[in-house]
SEFIPA-488029 format. One line per 4 residues: number of its first residue (from 0); for each residue x, y, z of N, C-alpha, C. Coordinates in nm, 3 decimals. Atoms other than C-alpha are relative to their C-alpha. Layout:
<recs>
NUM	X,Y,Z,X,Y,Z,X,Y,Z; ... $
</recs>
This chain:
<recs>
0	0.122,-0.068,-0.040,2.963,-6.974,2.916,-0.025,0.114,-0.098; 0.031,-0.091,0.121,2.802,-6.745,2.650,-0.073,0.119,0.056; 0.062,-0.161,-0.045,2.693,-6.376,2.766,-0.077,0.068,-0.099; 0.083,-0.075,0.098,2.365,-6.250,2.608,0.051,0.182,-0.008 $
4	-0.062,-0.170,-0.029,2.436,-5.881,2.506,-0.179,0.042,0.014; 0.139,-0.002,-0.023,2.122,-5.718,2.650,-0.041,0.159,-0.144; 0.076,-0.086,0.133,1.889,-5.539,2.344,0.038,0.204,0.041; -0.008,-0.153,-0.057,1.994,-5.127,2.368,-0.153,0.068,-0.016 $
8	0.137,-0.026,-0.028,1.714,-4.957,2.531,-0.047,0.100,-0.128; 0.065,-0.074,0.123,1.503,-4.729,2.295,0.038,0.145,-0.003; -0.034,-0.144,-0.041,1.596,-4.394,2.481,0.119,0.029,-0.034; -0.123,-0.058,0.060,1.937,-4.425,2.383,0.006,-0.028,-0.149 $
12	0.001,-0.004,0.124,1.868,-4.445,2.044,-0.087,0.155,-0.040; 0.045,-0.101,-0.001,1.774,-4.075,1.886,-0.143,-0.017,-0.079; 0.113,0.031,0.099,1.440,-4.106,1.771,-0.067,0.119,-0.112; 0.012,-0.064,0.111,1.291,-3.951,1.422,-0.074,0.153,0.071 $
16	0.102,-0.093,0.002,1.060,-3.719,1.608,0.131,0.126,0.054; -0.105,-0.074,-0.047,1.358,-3.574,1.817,0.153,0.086,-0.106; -0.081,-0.075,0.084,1.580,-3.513,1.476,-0.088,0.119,-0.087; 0.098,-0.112,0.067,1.268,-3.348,1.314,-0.012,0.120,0.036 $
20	-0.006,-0.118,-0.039,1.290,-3.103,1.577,0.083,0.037,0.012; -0.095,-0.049,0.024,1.634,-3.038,1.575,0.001,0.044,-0.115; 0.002,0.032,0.121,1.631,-3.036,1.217,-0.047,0.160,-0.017; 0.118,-0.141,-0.013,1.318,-2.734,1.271,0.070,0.100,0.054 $
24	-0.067,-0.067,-0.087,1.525,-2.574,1.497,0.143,0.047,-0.068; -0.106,-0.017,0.071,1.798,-2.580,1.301,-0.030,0.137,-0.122; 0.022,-0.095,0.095,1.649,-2.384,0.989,-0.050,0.111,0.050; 0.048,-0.130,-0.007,1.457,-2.143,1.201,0.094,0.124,0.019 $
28	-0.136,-0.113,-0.006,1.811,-2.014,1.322,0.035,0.029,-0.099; -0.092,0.019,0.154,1.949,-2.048,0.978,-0.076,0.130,-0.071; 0.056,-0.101,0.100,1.667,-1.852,0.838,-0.038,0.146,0.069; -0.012,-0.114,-0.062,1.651,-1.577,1.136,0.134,0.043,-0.042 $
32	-0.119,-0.084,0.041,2.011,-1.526,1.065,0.060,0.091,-0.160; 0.030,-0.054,0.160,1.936,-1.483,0.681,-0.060,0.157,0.006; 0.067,-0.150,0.037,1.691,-1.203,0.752,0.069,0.109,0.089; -0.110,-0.116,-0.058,1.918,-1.044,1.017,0.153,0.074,-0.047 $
36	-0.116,-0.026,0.105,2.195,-1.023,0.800,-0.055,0.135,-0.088; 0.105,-0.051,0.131,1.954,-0.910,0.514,0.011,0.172,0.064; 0.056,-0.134,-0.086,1.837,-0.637,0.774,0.114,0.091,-0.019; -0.124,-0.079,-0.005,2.181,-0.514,0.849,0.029,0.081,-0.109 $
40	-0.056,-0.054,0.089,2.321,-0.482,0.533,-0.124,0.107,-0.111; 0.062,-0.090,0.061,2.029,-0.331,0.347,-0.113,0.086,0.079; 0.073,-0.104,-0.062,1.838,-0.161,0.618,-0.161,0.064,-0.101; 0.104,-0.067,0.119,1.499,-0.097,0.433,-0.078,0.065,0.065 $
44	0.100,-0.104,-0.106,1.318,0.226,0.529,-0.148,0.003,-0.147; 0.141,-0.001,0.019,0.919,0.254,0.479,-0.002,0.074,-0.134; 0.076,-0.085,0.053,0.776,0.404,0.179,-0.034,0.130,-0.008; 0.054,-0.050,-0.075,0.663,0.734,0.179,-0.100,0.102,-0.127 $
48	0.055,-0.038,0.077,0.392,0.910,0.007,-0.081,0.159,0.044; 0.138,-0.100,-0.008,0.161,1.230,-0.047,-0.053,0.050,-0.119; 0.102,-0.073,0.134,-0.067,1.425,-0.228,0.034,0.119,-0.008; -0.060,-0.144,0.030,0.081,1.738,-0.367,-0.082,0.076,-0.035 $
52	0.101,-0.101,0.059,-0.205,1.884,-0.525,-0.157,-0.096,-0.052; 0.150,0.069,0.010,-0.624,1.773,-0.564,-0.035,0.105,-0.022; 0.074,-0.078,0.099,-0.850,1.949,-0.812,-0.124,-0.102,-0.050; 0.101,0.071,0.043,-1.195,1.889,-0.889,-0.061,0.104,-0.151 $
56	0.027,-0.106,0.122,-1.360,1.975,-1.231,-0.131,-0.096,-0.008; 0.155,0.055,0.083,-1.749,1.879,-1.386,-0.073,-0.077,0.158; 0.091,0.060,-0.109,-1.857,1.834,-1.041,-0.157,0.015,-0.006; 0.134,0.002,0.067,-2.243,1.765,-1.073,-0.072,-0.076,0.070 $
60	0.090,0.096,-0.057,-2.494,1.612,-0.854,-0.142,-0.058,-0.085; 0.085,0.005,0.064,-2.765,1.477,-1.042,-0.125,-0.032,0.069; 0.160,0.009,-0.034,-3.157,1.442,-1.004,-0.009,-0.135,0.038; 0.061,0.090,-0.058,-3.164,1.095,-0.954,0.111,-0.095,0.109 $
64	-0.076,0.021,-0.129,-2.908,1.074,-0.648,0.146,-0.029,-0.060; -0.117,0.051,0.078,-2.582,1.023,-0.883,0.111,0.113,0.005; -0.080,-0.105,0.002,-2.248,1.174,-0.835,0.100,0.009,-0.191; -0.102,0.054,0.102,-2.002,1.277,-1.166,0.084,0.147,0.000 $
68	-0.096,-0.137,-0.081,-1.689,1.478,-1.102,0.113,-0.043,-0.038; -0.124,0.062,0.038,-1.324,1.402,-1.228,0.119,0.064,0.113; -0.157,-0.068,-0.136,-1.069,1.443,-0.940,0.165,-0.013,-0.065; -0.118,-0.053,0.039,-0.727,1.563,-1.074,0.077,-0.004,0.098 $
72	-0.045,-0.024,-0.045,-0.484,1.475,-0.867,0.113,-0.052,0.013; -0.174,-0.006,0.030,-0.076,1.482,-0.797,0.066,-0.076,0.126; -0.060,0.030,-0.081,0.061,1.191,-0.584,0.161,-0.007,0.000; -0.132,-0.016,0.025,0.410,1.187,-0.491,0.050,-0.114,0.072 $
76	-0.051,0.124,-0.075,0.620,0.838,-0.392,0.108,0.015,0.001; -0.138,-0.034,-0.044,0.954,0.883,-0.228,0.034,-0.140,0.002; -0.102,0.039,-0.039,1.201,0.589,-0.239,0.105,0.018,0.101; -0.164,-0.042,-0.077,1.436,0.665,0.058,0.089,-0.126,0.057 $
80	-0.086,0.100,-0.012,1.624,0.342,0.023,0.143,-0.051,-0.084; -0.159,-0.010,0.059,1.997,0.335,-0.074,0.001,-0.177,-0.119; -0.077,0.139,0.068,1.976,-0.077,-0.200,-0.103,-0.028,-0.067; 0.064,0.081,0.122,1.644,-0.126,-0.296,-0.103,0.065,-0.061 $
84	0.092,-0.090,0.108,1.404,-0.037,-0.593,-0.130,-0.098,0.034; 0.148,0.017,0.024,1.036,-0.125,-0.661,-0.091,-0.023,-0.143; 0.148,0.070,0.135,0.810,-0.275,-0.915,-0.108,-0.010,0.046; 0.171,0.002,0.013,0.485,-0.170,-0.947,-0.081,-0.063,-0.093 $
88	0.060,0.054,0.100,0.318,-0.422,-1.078,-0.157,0.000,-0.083; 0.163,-0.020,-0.015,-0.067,-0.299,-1.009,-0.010,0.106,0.049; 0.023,-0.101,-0.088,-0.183,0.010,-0.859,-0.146,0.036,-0.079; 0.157,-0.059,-0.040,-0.570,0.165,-0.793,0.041,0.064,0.037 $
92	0.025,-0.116,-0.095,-0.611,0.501,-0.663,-0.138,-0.014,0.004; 0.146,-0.044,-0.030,-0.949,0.544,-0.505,-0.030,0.111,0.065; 0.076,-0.092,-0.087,-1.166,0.816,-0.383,-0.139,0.022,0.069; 0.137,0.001,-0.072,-1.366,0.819,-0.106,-0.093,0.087,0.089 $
96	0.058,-0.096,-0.086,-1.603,1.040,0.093,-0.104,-0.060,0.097; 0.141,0.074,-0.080,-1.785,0.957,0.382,-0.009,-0.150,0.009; -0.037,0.177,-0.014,-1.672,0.563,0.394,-0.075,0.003,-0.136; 0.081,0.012,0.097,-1.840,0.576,0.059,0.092,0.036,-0.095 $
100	-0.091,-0.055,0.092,-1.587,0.532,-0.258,-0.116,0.039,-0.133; 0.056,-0.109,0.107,-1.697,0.808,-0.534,0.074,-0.044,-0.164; -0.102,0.002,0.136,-1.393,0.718,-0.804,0.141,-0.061,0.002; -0.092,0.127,0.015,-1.141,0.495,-0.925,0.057,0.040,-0.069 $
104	-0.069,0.056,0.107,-0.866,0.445,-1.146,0.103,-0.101,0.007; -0.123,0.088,-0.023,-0.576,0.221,-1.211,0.112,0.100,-0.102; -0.194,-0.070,0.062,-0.169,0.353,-1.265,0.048,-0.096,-0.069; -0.099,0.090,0.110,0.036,0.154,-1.557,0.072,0.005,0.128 $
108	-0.131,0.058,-0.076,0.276,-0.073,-1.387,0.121,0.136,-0.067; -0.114,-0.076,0.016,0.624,0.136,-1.361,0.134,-0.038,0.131; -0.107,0.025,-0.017,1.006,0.080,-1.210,-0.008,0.099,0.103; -0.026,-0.146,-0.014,1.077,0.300,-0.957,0.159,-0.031,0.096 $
112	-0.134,0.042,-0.081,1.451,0.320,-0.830,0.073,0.017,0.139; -0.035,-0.041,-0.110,1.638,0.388,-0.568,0.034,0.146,0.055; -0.008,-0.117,-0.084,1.660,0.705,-0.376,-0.053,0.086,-0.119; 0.091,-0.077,0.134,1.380,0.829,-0.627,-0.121,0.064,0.064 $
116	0.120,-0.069,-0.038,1.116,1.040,-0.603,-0.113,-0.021,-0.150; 0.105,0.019,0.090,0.848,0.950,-0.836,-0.175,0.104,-0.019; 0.123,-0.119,-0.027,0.531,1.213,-0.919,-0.117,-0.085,-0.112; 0.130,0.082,0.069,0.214,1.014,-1.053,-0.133,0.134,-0.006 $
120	0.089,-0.076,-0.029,-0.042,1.221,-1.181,-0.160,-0.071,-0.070; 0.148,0.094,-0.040,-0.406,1.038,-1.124,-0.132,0.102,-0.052; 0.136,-0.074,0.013,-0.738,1.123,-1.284,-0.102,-0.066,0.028; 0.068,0.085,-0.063,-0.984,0.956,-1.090,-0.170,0.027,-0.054 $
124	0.080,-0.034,0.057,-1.340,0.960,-1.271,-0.134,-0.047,0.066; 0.133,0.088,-0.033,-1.705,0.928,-1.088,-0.067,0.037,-0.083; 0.092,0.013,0.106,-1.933,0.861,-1.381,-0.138,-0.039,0.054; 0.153,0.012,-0.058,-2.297,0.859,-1.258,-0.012,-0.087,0.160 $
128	0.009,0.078,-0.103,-2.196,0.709,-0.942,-0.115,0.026,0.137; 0.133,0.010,-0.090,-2.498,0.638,-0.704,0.041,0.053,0.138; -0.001,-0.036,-0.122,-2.479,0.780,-0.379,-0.075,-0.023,0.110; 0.062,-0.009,-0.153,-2.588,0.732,-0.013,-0.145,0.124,0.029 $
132	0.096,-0.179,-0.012,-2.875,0.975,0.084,0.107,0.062,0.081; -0.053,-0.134,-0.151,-2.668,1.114,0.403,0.124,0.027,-0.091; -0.120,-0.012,0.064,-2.325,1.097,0.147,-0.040,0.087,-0.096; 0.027,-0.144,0.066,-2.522,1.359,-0.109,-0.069,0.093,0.077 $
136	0.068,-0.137,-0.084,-2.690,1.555,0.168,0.147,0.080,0.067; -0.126,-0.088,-0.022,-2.304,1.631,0.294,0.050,0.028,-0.106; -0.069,-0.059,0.149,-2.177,1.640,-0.068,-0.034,0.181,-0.044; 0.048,-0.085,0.056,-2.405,1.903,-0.112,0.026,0.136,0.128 $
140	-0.032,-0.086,-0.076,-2.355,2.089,0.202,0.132,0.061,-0.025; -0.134,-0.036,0.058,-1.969,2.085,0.100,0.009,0.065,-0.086; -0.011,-0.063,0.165,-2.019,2.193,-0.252,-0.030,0.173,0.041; 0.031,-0.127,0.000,-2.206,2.473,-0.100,0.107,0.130,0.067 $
144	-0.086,-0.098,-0.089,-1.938,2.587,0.161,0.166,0.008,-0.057; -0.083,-0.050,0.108,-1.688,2.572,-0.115,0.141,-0.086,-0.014; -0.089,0.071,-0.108,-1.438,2.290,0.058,-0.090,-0.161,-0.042; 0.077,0.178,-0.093,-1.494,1.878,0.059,0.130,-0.045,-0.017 $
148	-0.096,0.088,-0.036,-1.281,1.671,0.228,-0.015,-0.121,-0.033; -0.010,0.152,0.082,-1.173,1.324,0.089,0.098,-0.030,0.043; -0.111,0.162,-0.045,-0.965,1.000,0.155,0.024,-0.004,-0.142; -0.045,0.047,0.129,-0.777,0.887,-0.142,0.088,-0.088,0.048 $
152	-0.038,0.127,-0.051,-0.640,0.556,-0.118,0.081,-0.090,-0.126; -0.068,0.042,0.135,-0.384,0.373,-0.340,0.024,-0.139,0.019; -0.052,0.112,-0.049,-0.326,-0.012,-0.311,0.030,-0.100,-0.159; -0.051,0.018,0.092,-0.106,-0.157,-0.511,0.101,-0.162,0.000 $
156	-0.113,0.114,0.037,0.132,-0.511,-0.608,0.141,0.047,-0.031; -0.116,-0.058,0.054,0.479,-0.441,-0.559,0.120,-0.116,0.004; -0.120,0.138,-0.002,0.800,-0.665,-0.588,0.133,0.083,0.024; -0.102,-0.078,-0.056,1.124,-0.536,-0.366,0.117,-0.024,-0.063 $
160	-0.078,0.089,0.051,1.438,-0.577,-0.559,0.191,0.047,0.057; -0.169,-0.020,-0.046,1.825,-0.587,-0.403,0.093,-0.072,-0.082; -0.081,0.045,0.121,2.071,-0.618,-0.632,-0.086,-0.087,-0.138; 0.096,0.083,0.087,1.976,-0.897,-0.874,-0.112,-0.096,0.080 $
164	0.143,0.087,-0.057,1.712,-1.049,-0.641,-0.172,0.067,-0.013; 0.099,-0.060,-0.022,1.399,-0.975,-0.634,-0.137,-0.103,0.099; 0.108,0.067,-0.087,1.098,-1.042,-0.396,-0.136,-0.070,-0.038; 0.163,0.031,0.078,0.758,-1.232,-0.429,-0.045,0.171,0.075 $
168	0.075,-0.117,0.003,0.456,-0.995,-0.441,-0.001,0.042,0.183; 0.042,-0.026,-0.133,0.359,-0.780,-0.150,-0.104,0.137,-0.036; 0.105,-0.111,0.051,0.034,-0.521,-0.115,0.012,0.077,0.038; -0.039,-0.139,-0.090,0.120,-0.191,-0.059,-0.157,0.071,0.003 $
172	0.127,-0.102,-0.038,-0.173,0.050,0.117,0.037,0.113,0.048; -0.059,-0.118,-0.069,-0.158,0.385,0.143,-0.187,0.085,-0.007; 0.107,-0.092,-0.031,-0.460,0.600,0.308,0.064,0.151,0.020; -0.015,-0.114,0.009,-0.427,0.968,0.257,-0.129,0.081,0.055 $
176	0.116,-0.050,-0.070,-0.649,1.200,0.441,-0.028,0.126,0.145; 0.149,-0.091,0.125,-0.840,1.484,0.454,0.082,0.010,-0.084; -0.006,-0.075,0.088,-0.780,1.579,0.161,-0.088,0.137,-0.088; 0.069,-0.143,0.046,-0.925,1.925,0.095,-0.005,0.029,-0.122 $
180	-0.011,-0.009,0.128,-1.035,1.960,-0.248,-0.089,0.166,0.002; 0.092,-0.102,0.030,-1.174,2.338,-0.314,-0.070,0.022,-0.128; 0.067,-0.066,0.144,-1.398,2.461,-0.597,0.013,0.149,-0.029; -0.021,-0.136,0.081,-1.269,2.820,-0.604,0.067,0.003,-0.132 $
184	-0.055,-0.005,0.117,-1.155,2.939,-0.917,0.167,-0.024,-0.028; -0.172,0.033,0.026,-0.795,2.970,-0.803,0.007,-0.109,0.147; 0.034,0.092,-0.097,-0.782,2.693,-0.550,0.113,-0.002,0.073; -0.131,0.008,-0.047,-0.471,2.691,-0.301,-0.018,-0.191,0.098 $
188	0.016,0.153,-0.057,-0.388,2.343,-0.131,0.149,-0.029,0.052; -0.053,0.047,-0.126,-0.200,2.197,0.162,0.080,-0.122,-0.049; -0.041,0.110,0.006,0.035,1.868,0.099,-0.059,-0.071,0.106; 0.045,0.121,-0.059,-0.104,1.574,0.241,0.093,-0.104,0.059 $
192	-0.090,0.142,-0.022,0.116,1.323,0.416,-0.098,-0.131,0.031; 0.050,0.121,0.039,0.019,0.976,0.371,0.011,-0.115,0.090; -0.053,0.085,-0.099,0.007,0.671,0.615,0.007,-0.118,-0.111; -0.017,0.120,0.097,0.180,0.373,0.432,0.033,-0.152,0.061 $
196	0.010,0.161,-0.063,0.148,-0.012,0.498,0.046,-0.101,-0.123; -0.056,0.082,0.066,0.323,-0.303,0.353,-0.039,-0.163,0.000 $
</recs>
């Protein structure tokens, strides 16, 4: 007498969709435990920035609604991270008044290391720049009361580096603000602390 062996059902066989998700499941631990590790051992604290000093010179409203004014000013970028450094690969400073940016420049890429303090000094230039009506009717009120407050804003391409690794890009933003710029002759000024985003 010959005994069919009966076909094994389908459920006890593991099917592709069920290793795919093990599989998924597998790397997400793998790669949470990568960055918790990571975390541990190099602990990476924030950024931190300000404005040490803002100076305005050839400030000038012109007749046909145009601002031109060169803002002079002294940011400062703290490193307070024991493992890792920074590559700046891009950086803009802007200046704005009144949601309305007045002046620009860009910073040469530069290295900056670990537990460094770095001092950038920015000359931000508005060359006939057009203005808002209500953004030169306060310009001008400011100019008069001897005081204008400004945003200055830096956003930049940086690459994180631990030991010999280094990171893809990431955009650093930093809003600074008020910034009190005076037009007296001897001008005194406040440090600015900076809110920074990664």
């Amino acid at each position: 007498m010959v005994r069919e062996r009966p076909w094994p059902s389908r459920r006890s066989r593991p099917g592709i969709l069920q290793c795919i998700v093990f599989t998924g499941l597998g790397i997400i631990v793998l790669v949470s435990l990568v960055v918790l590790i990571f975390w541990l051992v190099v602990r990476p604290k924030a950024l931190e920035y300000t404005v040490d000093d803002a100076r305005v010179y050839g400030f000038n409203l012109t007749a046909s609604h145009a601002l031109n004014a060169t803002f002079d000013l002294t940011l400062r970028s703290y490193n307070r991270n024991h493992r890792v450094s920074v590559y700046y690969d891009f950086m803009e400073v802007t200046v704005w008044y009144d949601d309305q940016m007045v002046a620009f420049t860009e910073v040469a890429p530069f290295y900056q290391r670990r537990r460094n303090v770095t001092t950038l000094d920015v000359i931000a230039a508005a060359t006939s720049t057009p203005l808002l009506g209500s953004v030169e009717k306060s310009l001008k009120h400011d100019r008069s009361a001897g005081k204008v407050g400004l945003e200055v804003r830096v956003r930049a391409r940086i690459r994180l580096k631990v030991g010999v690794v280094k990171t893809k890009h990431y955009t650093l933003r930093v809003y600074c603000a008020p910034v009190l710029v005076s037009f007296s002759a001897t001008p005194t000024f406040d440090r600015v602390y900076c809110d920074v985003d990664i």
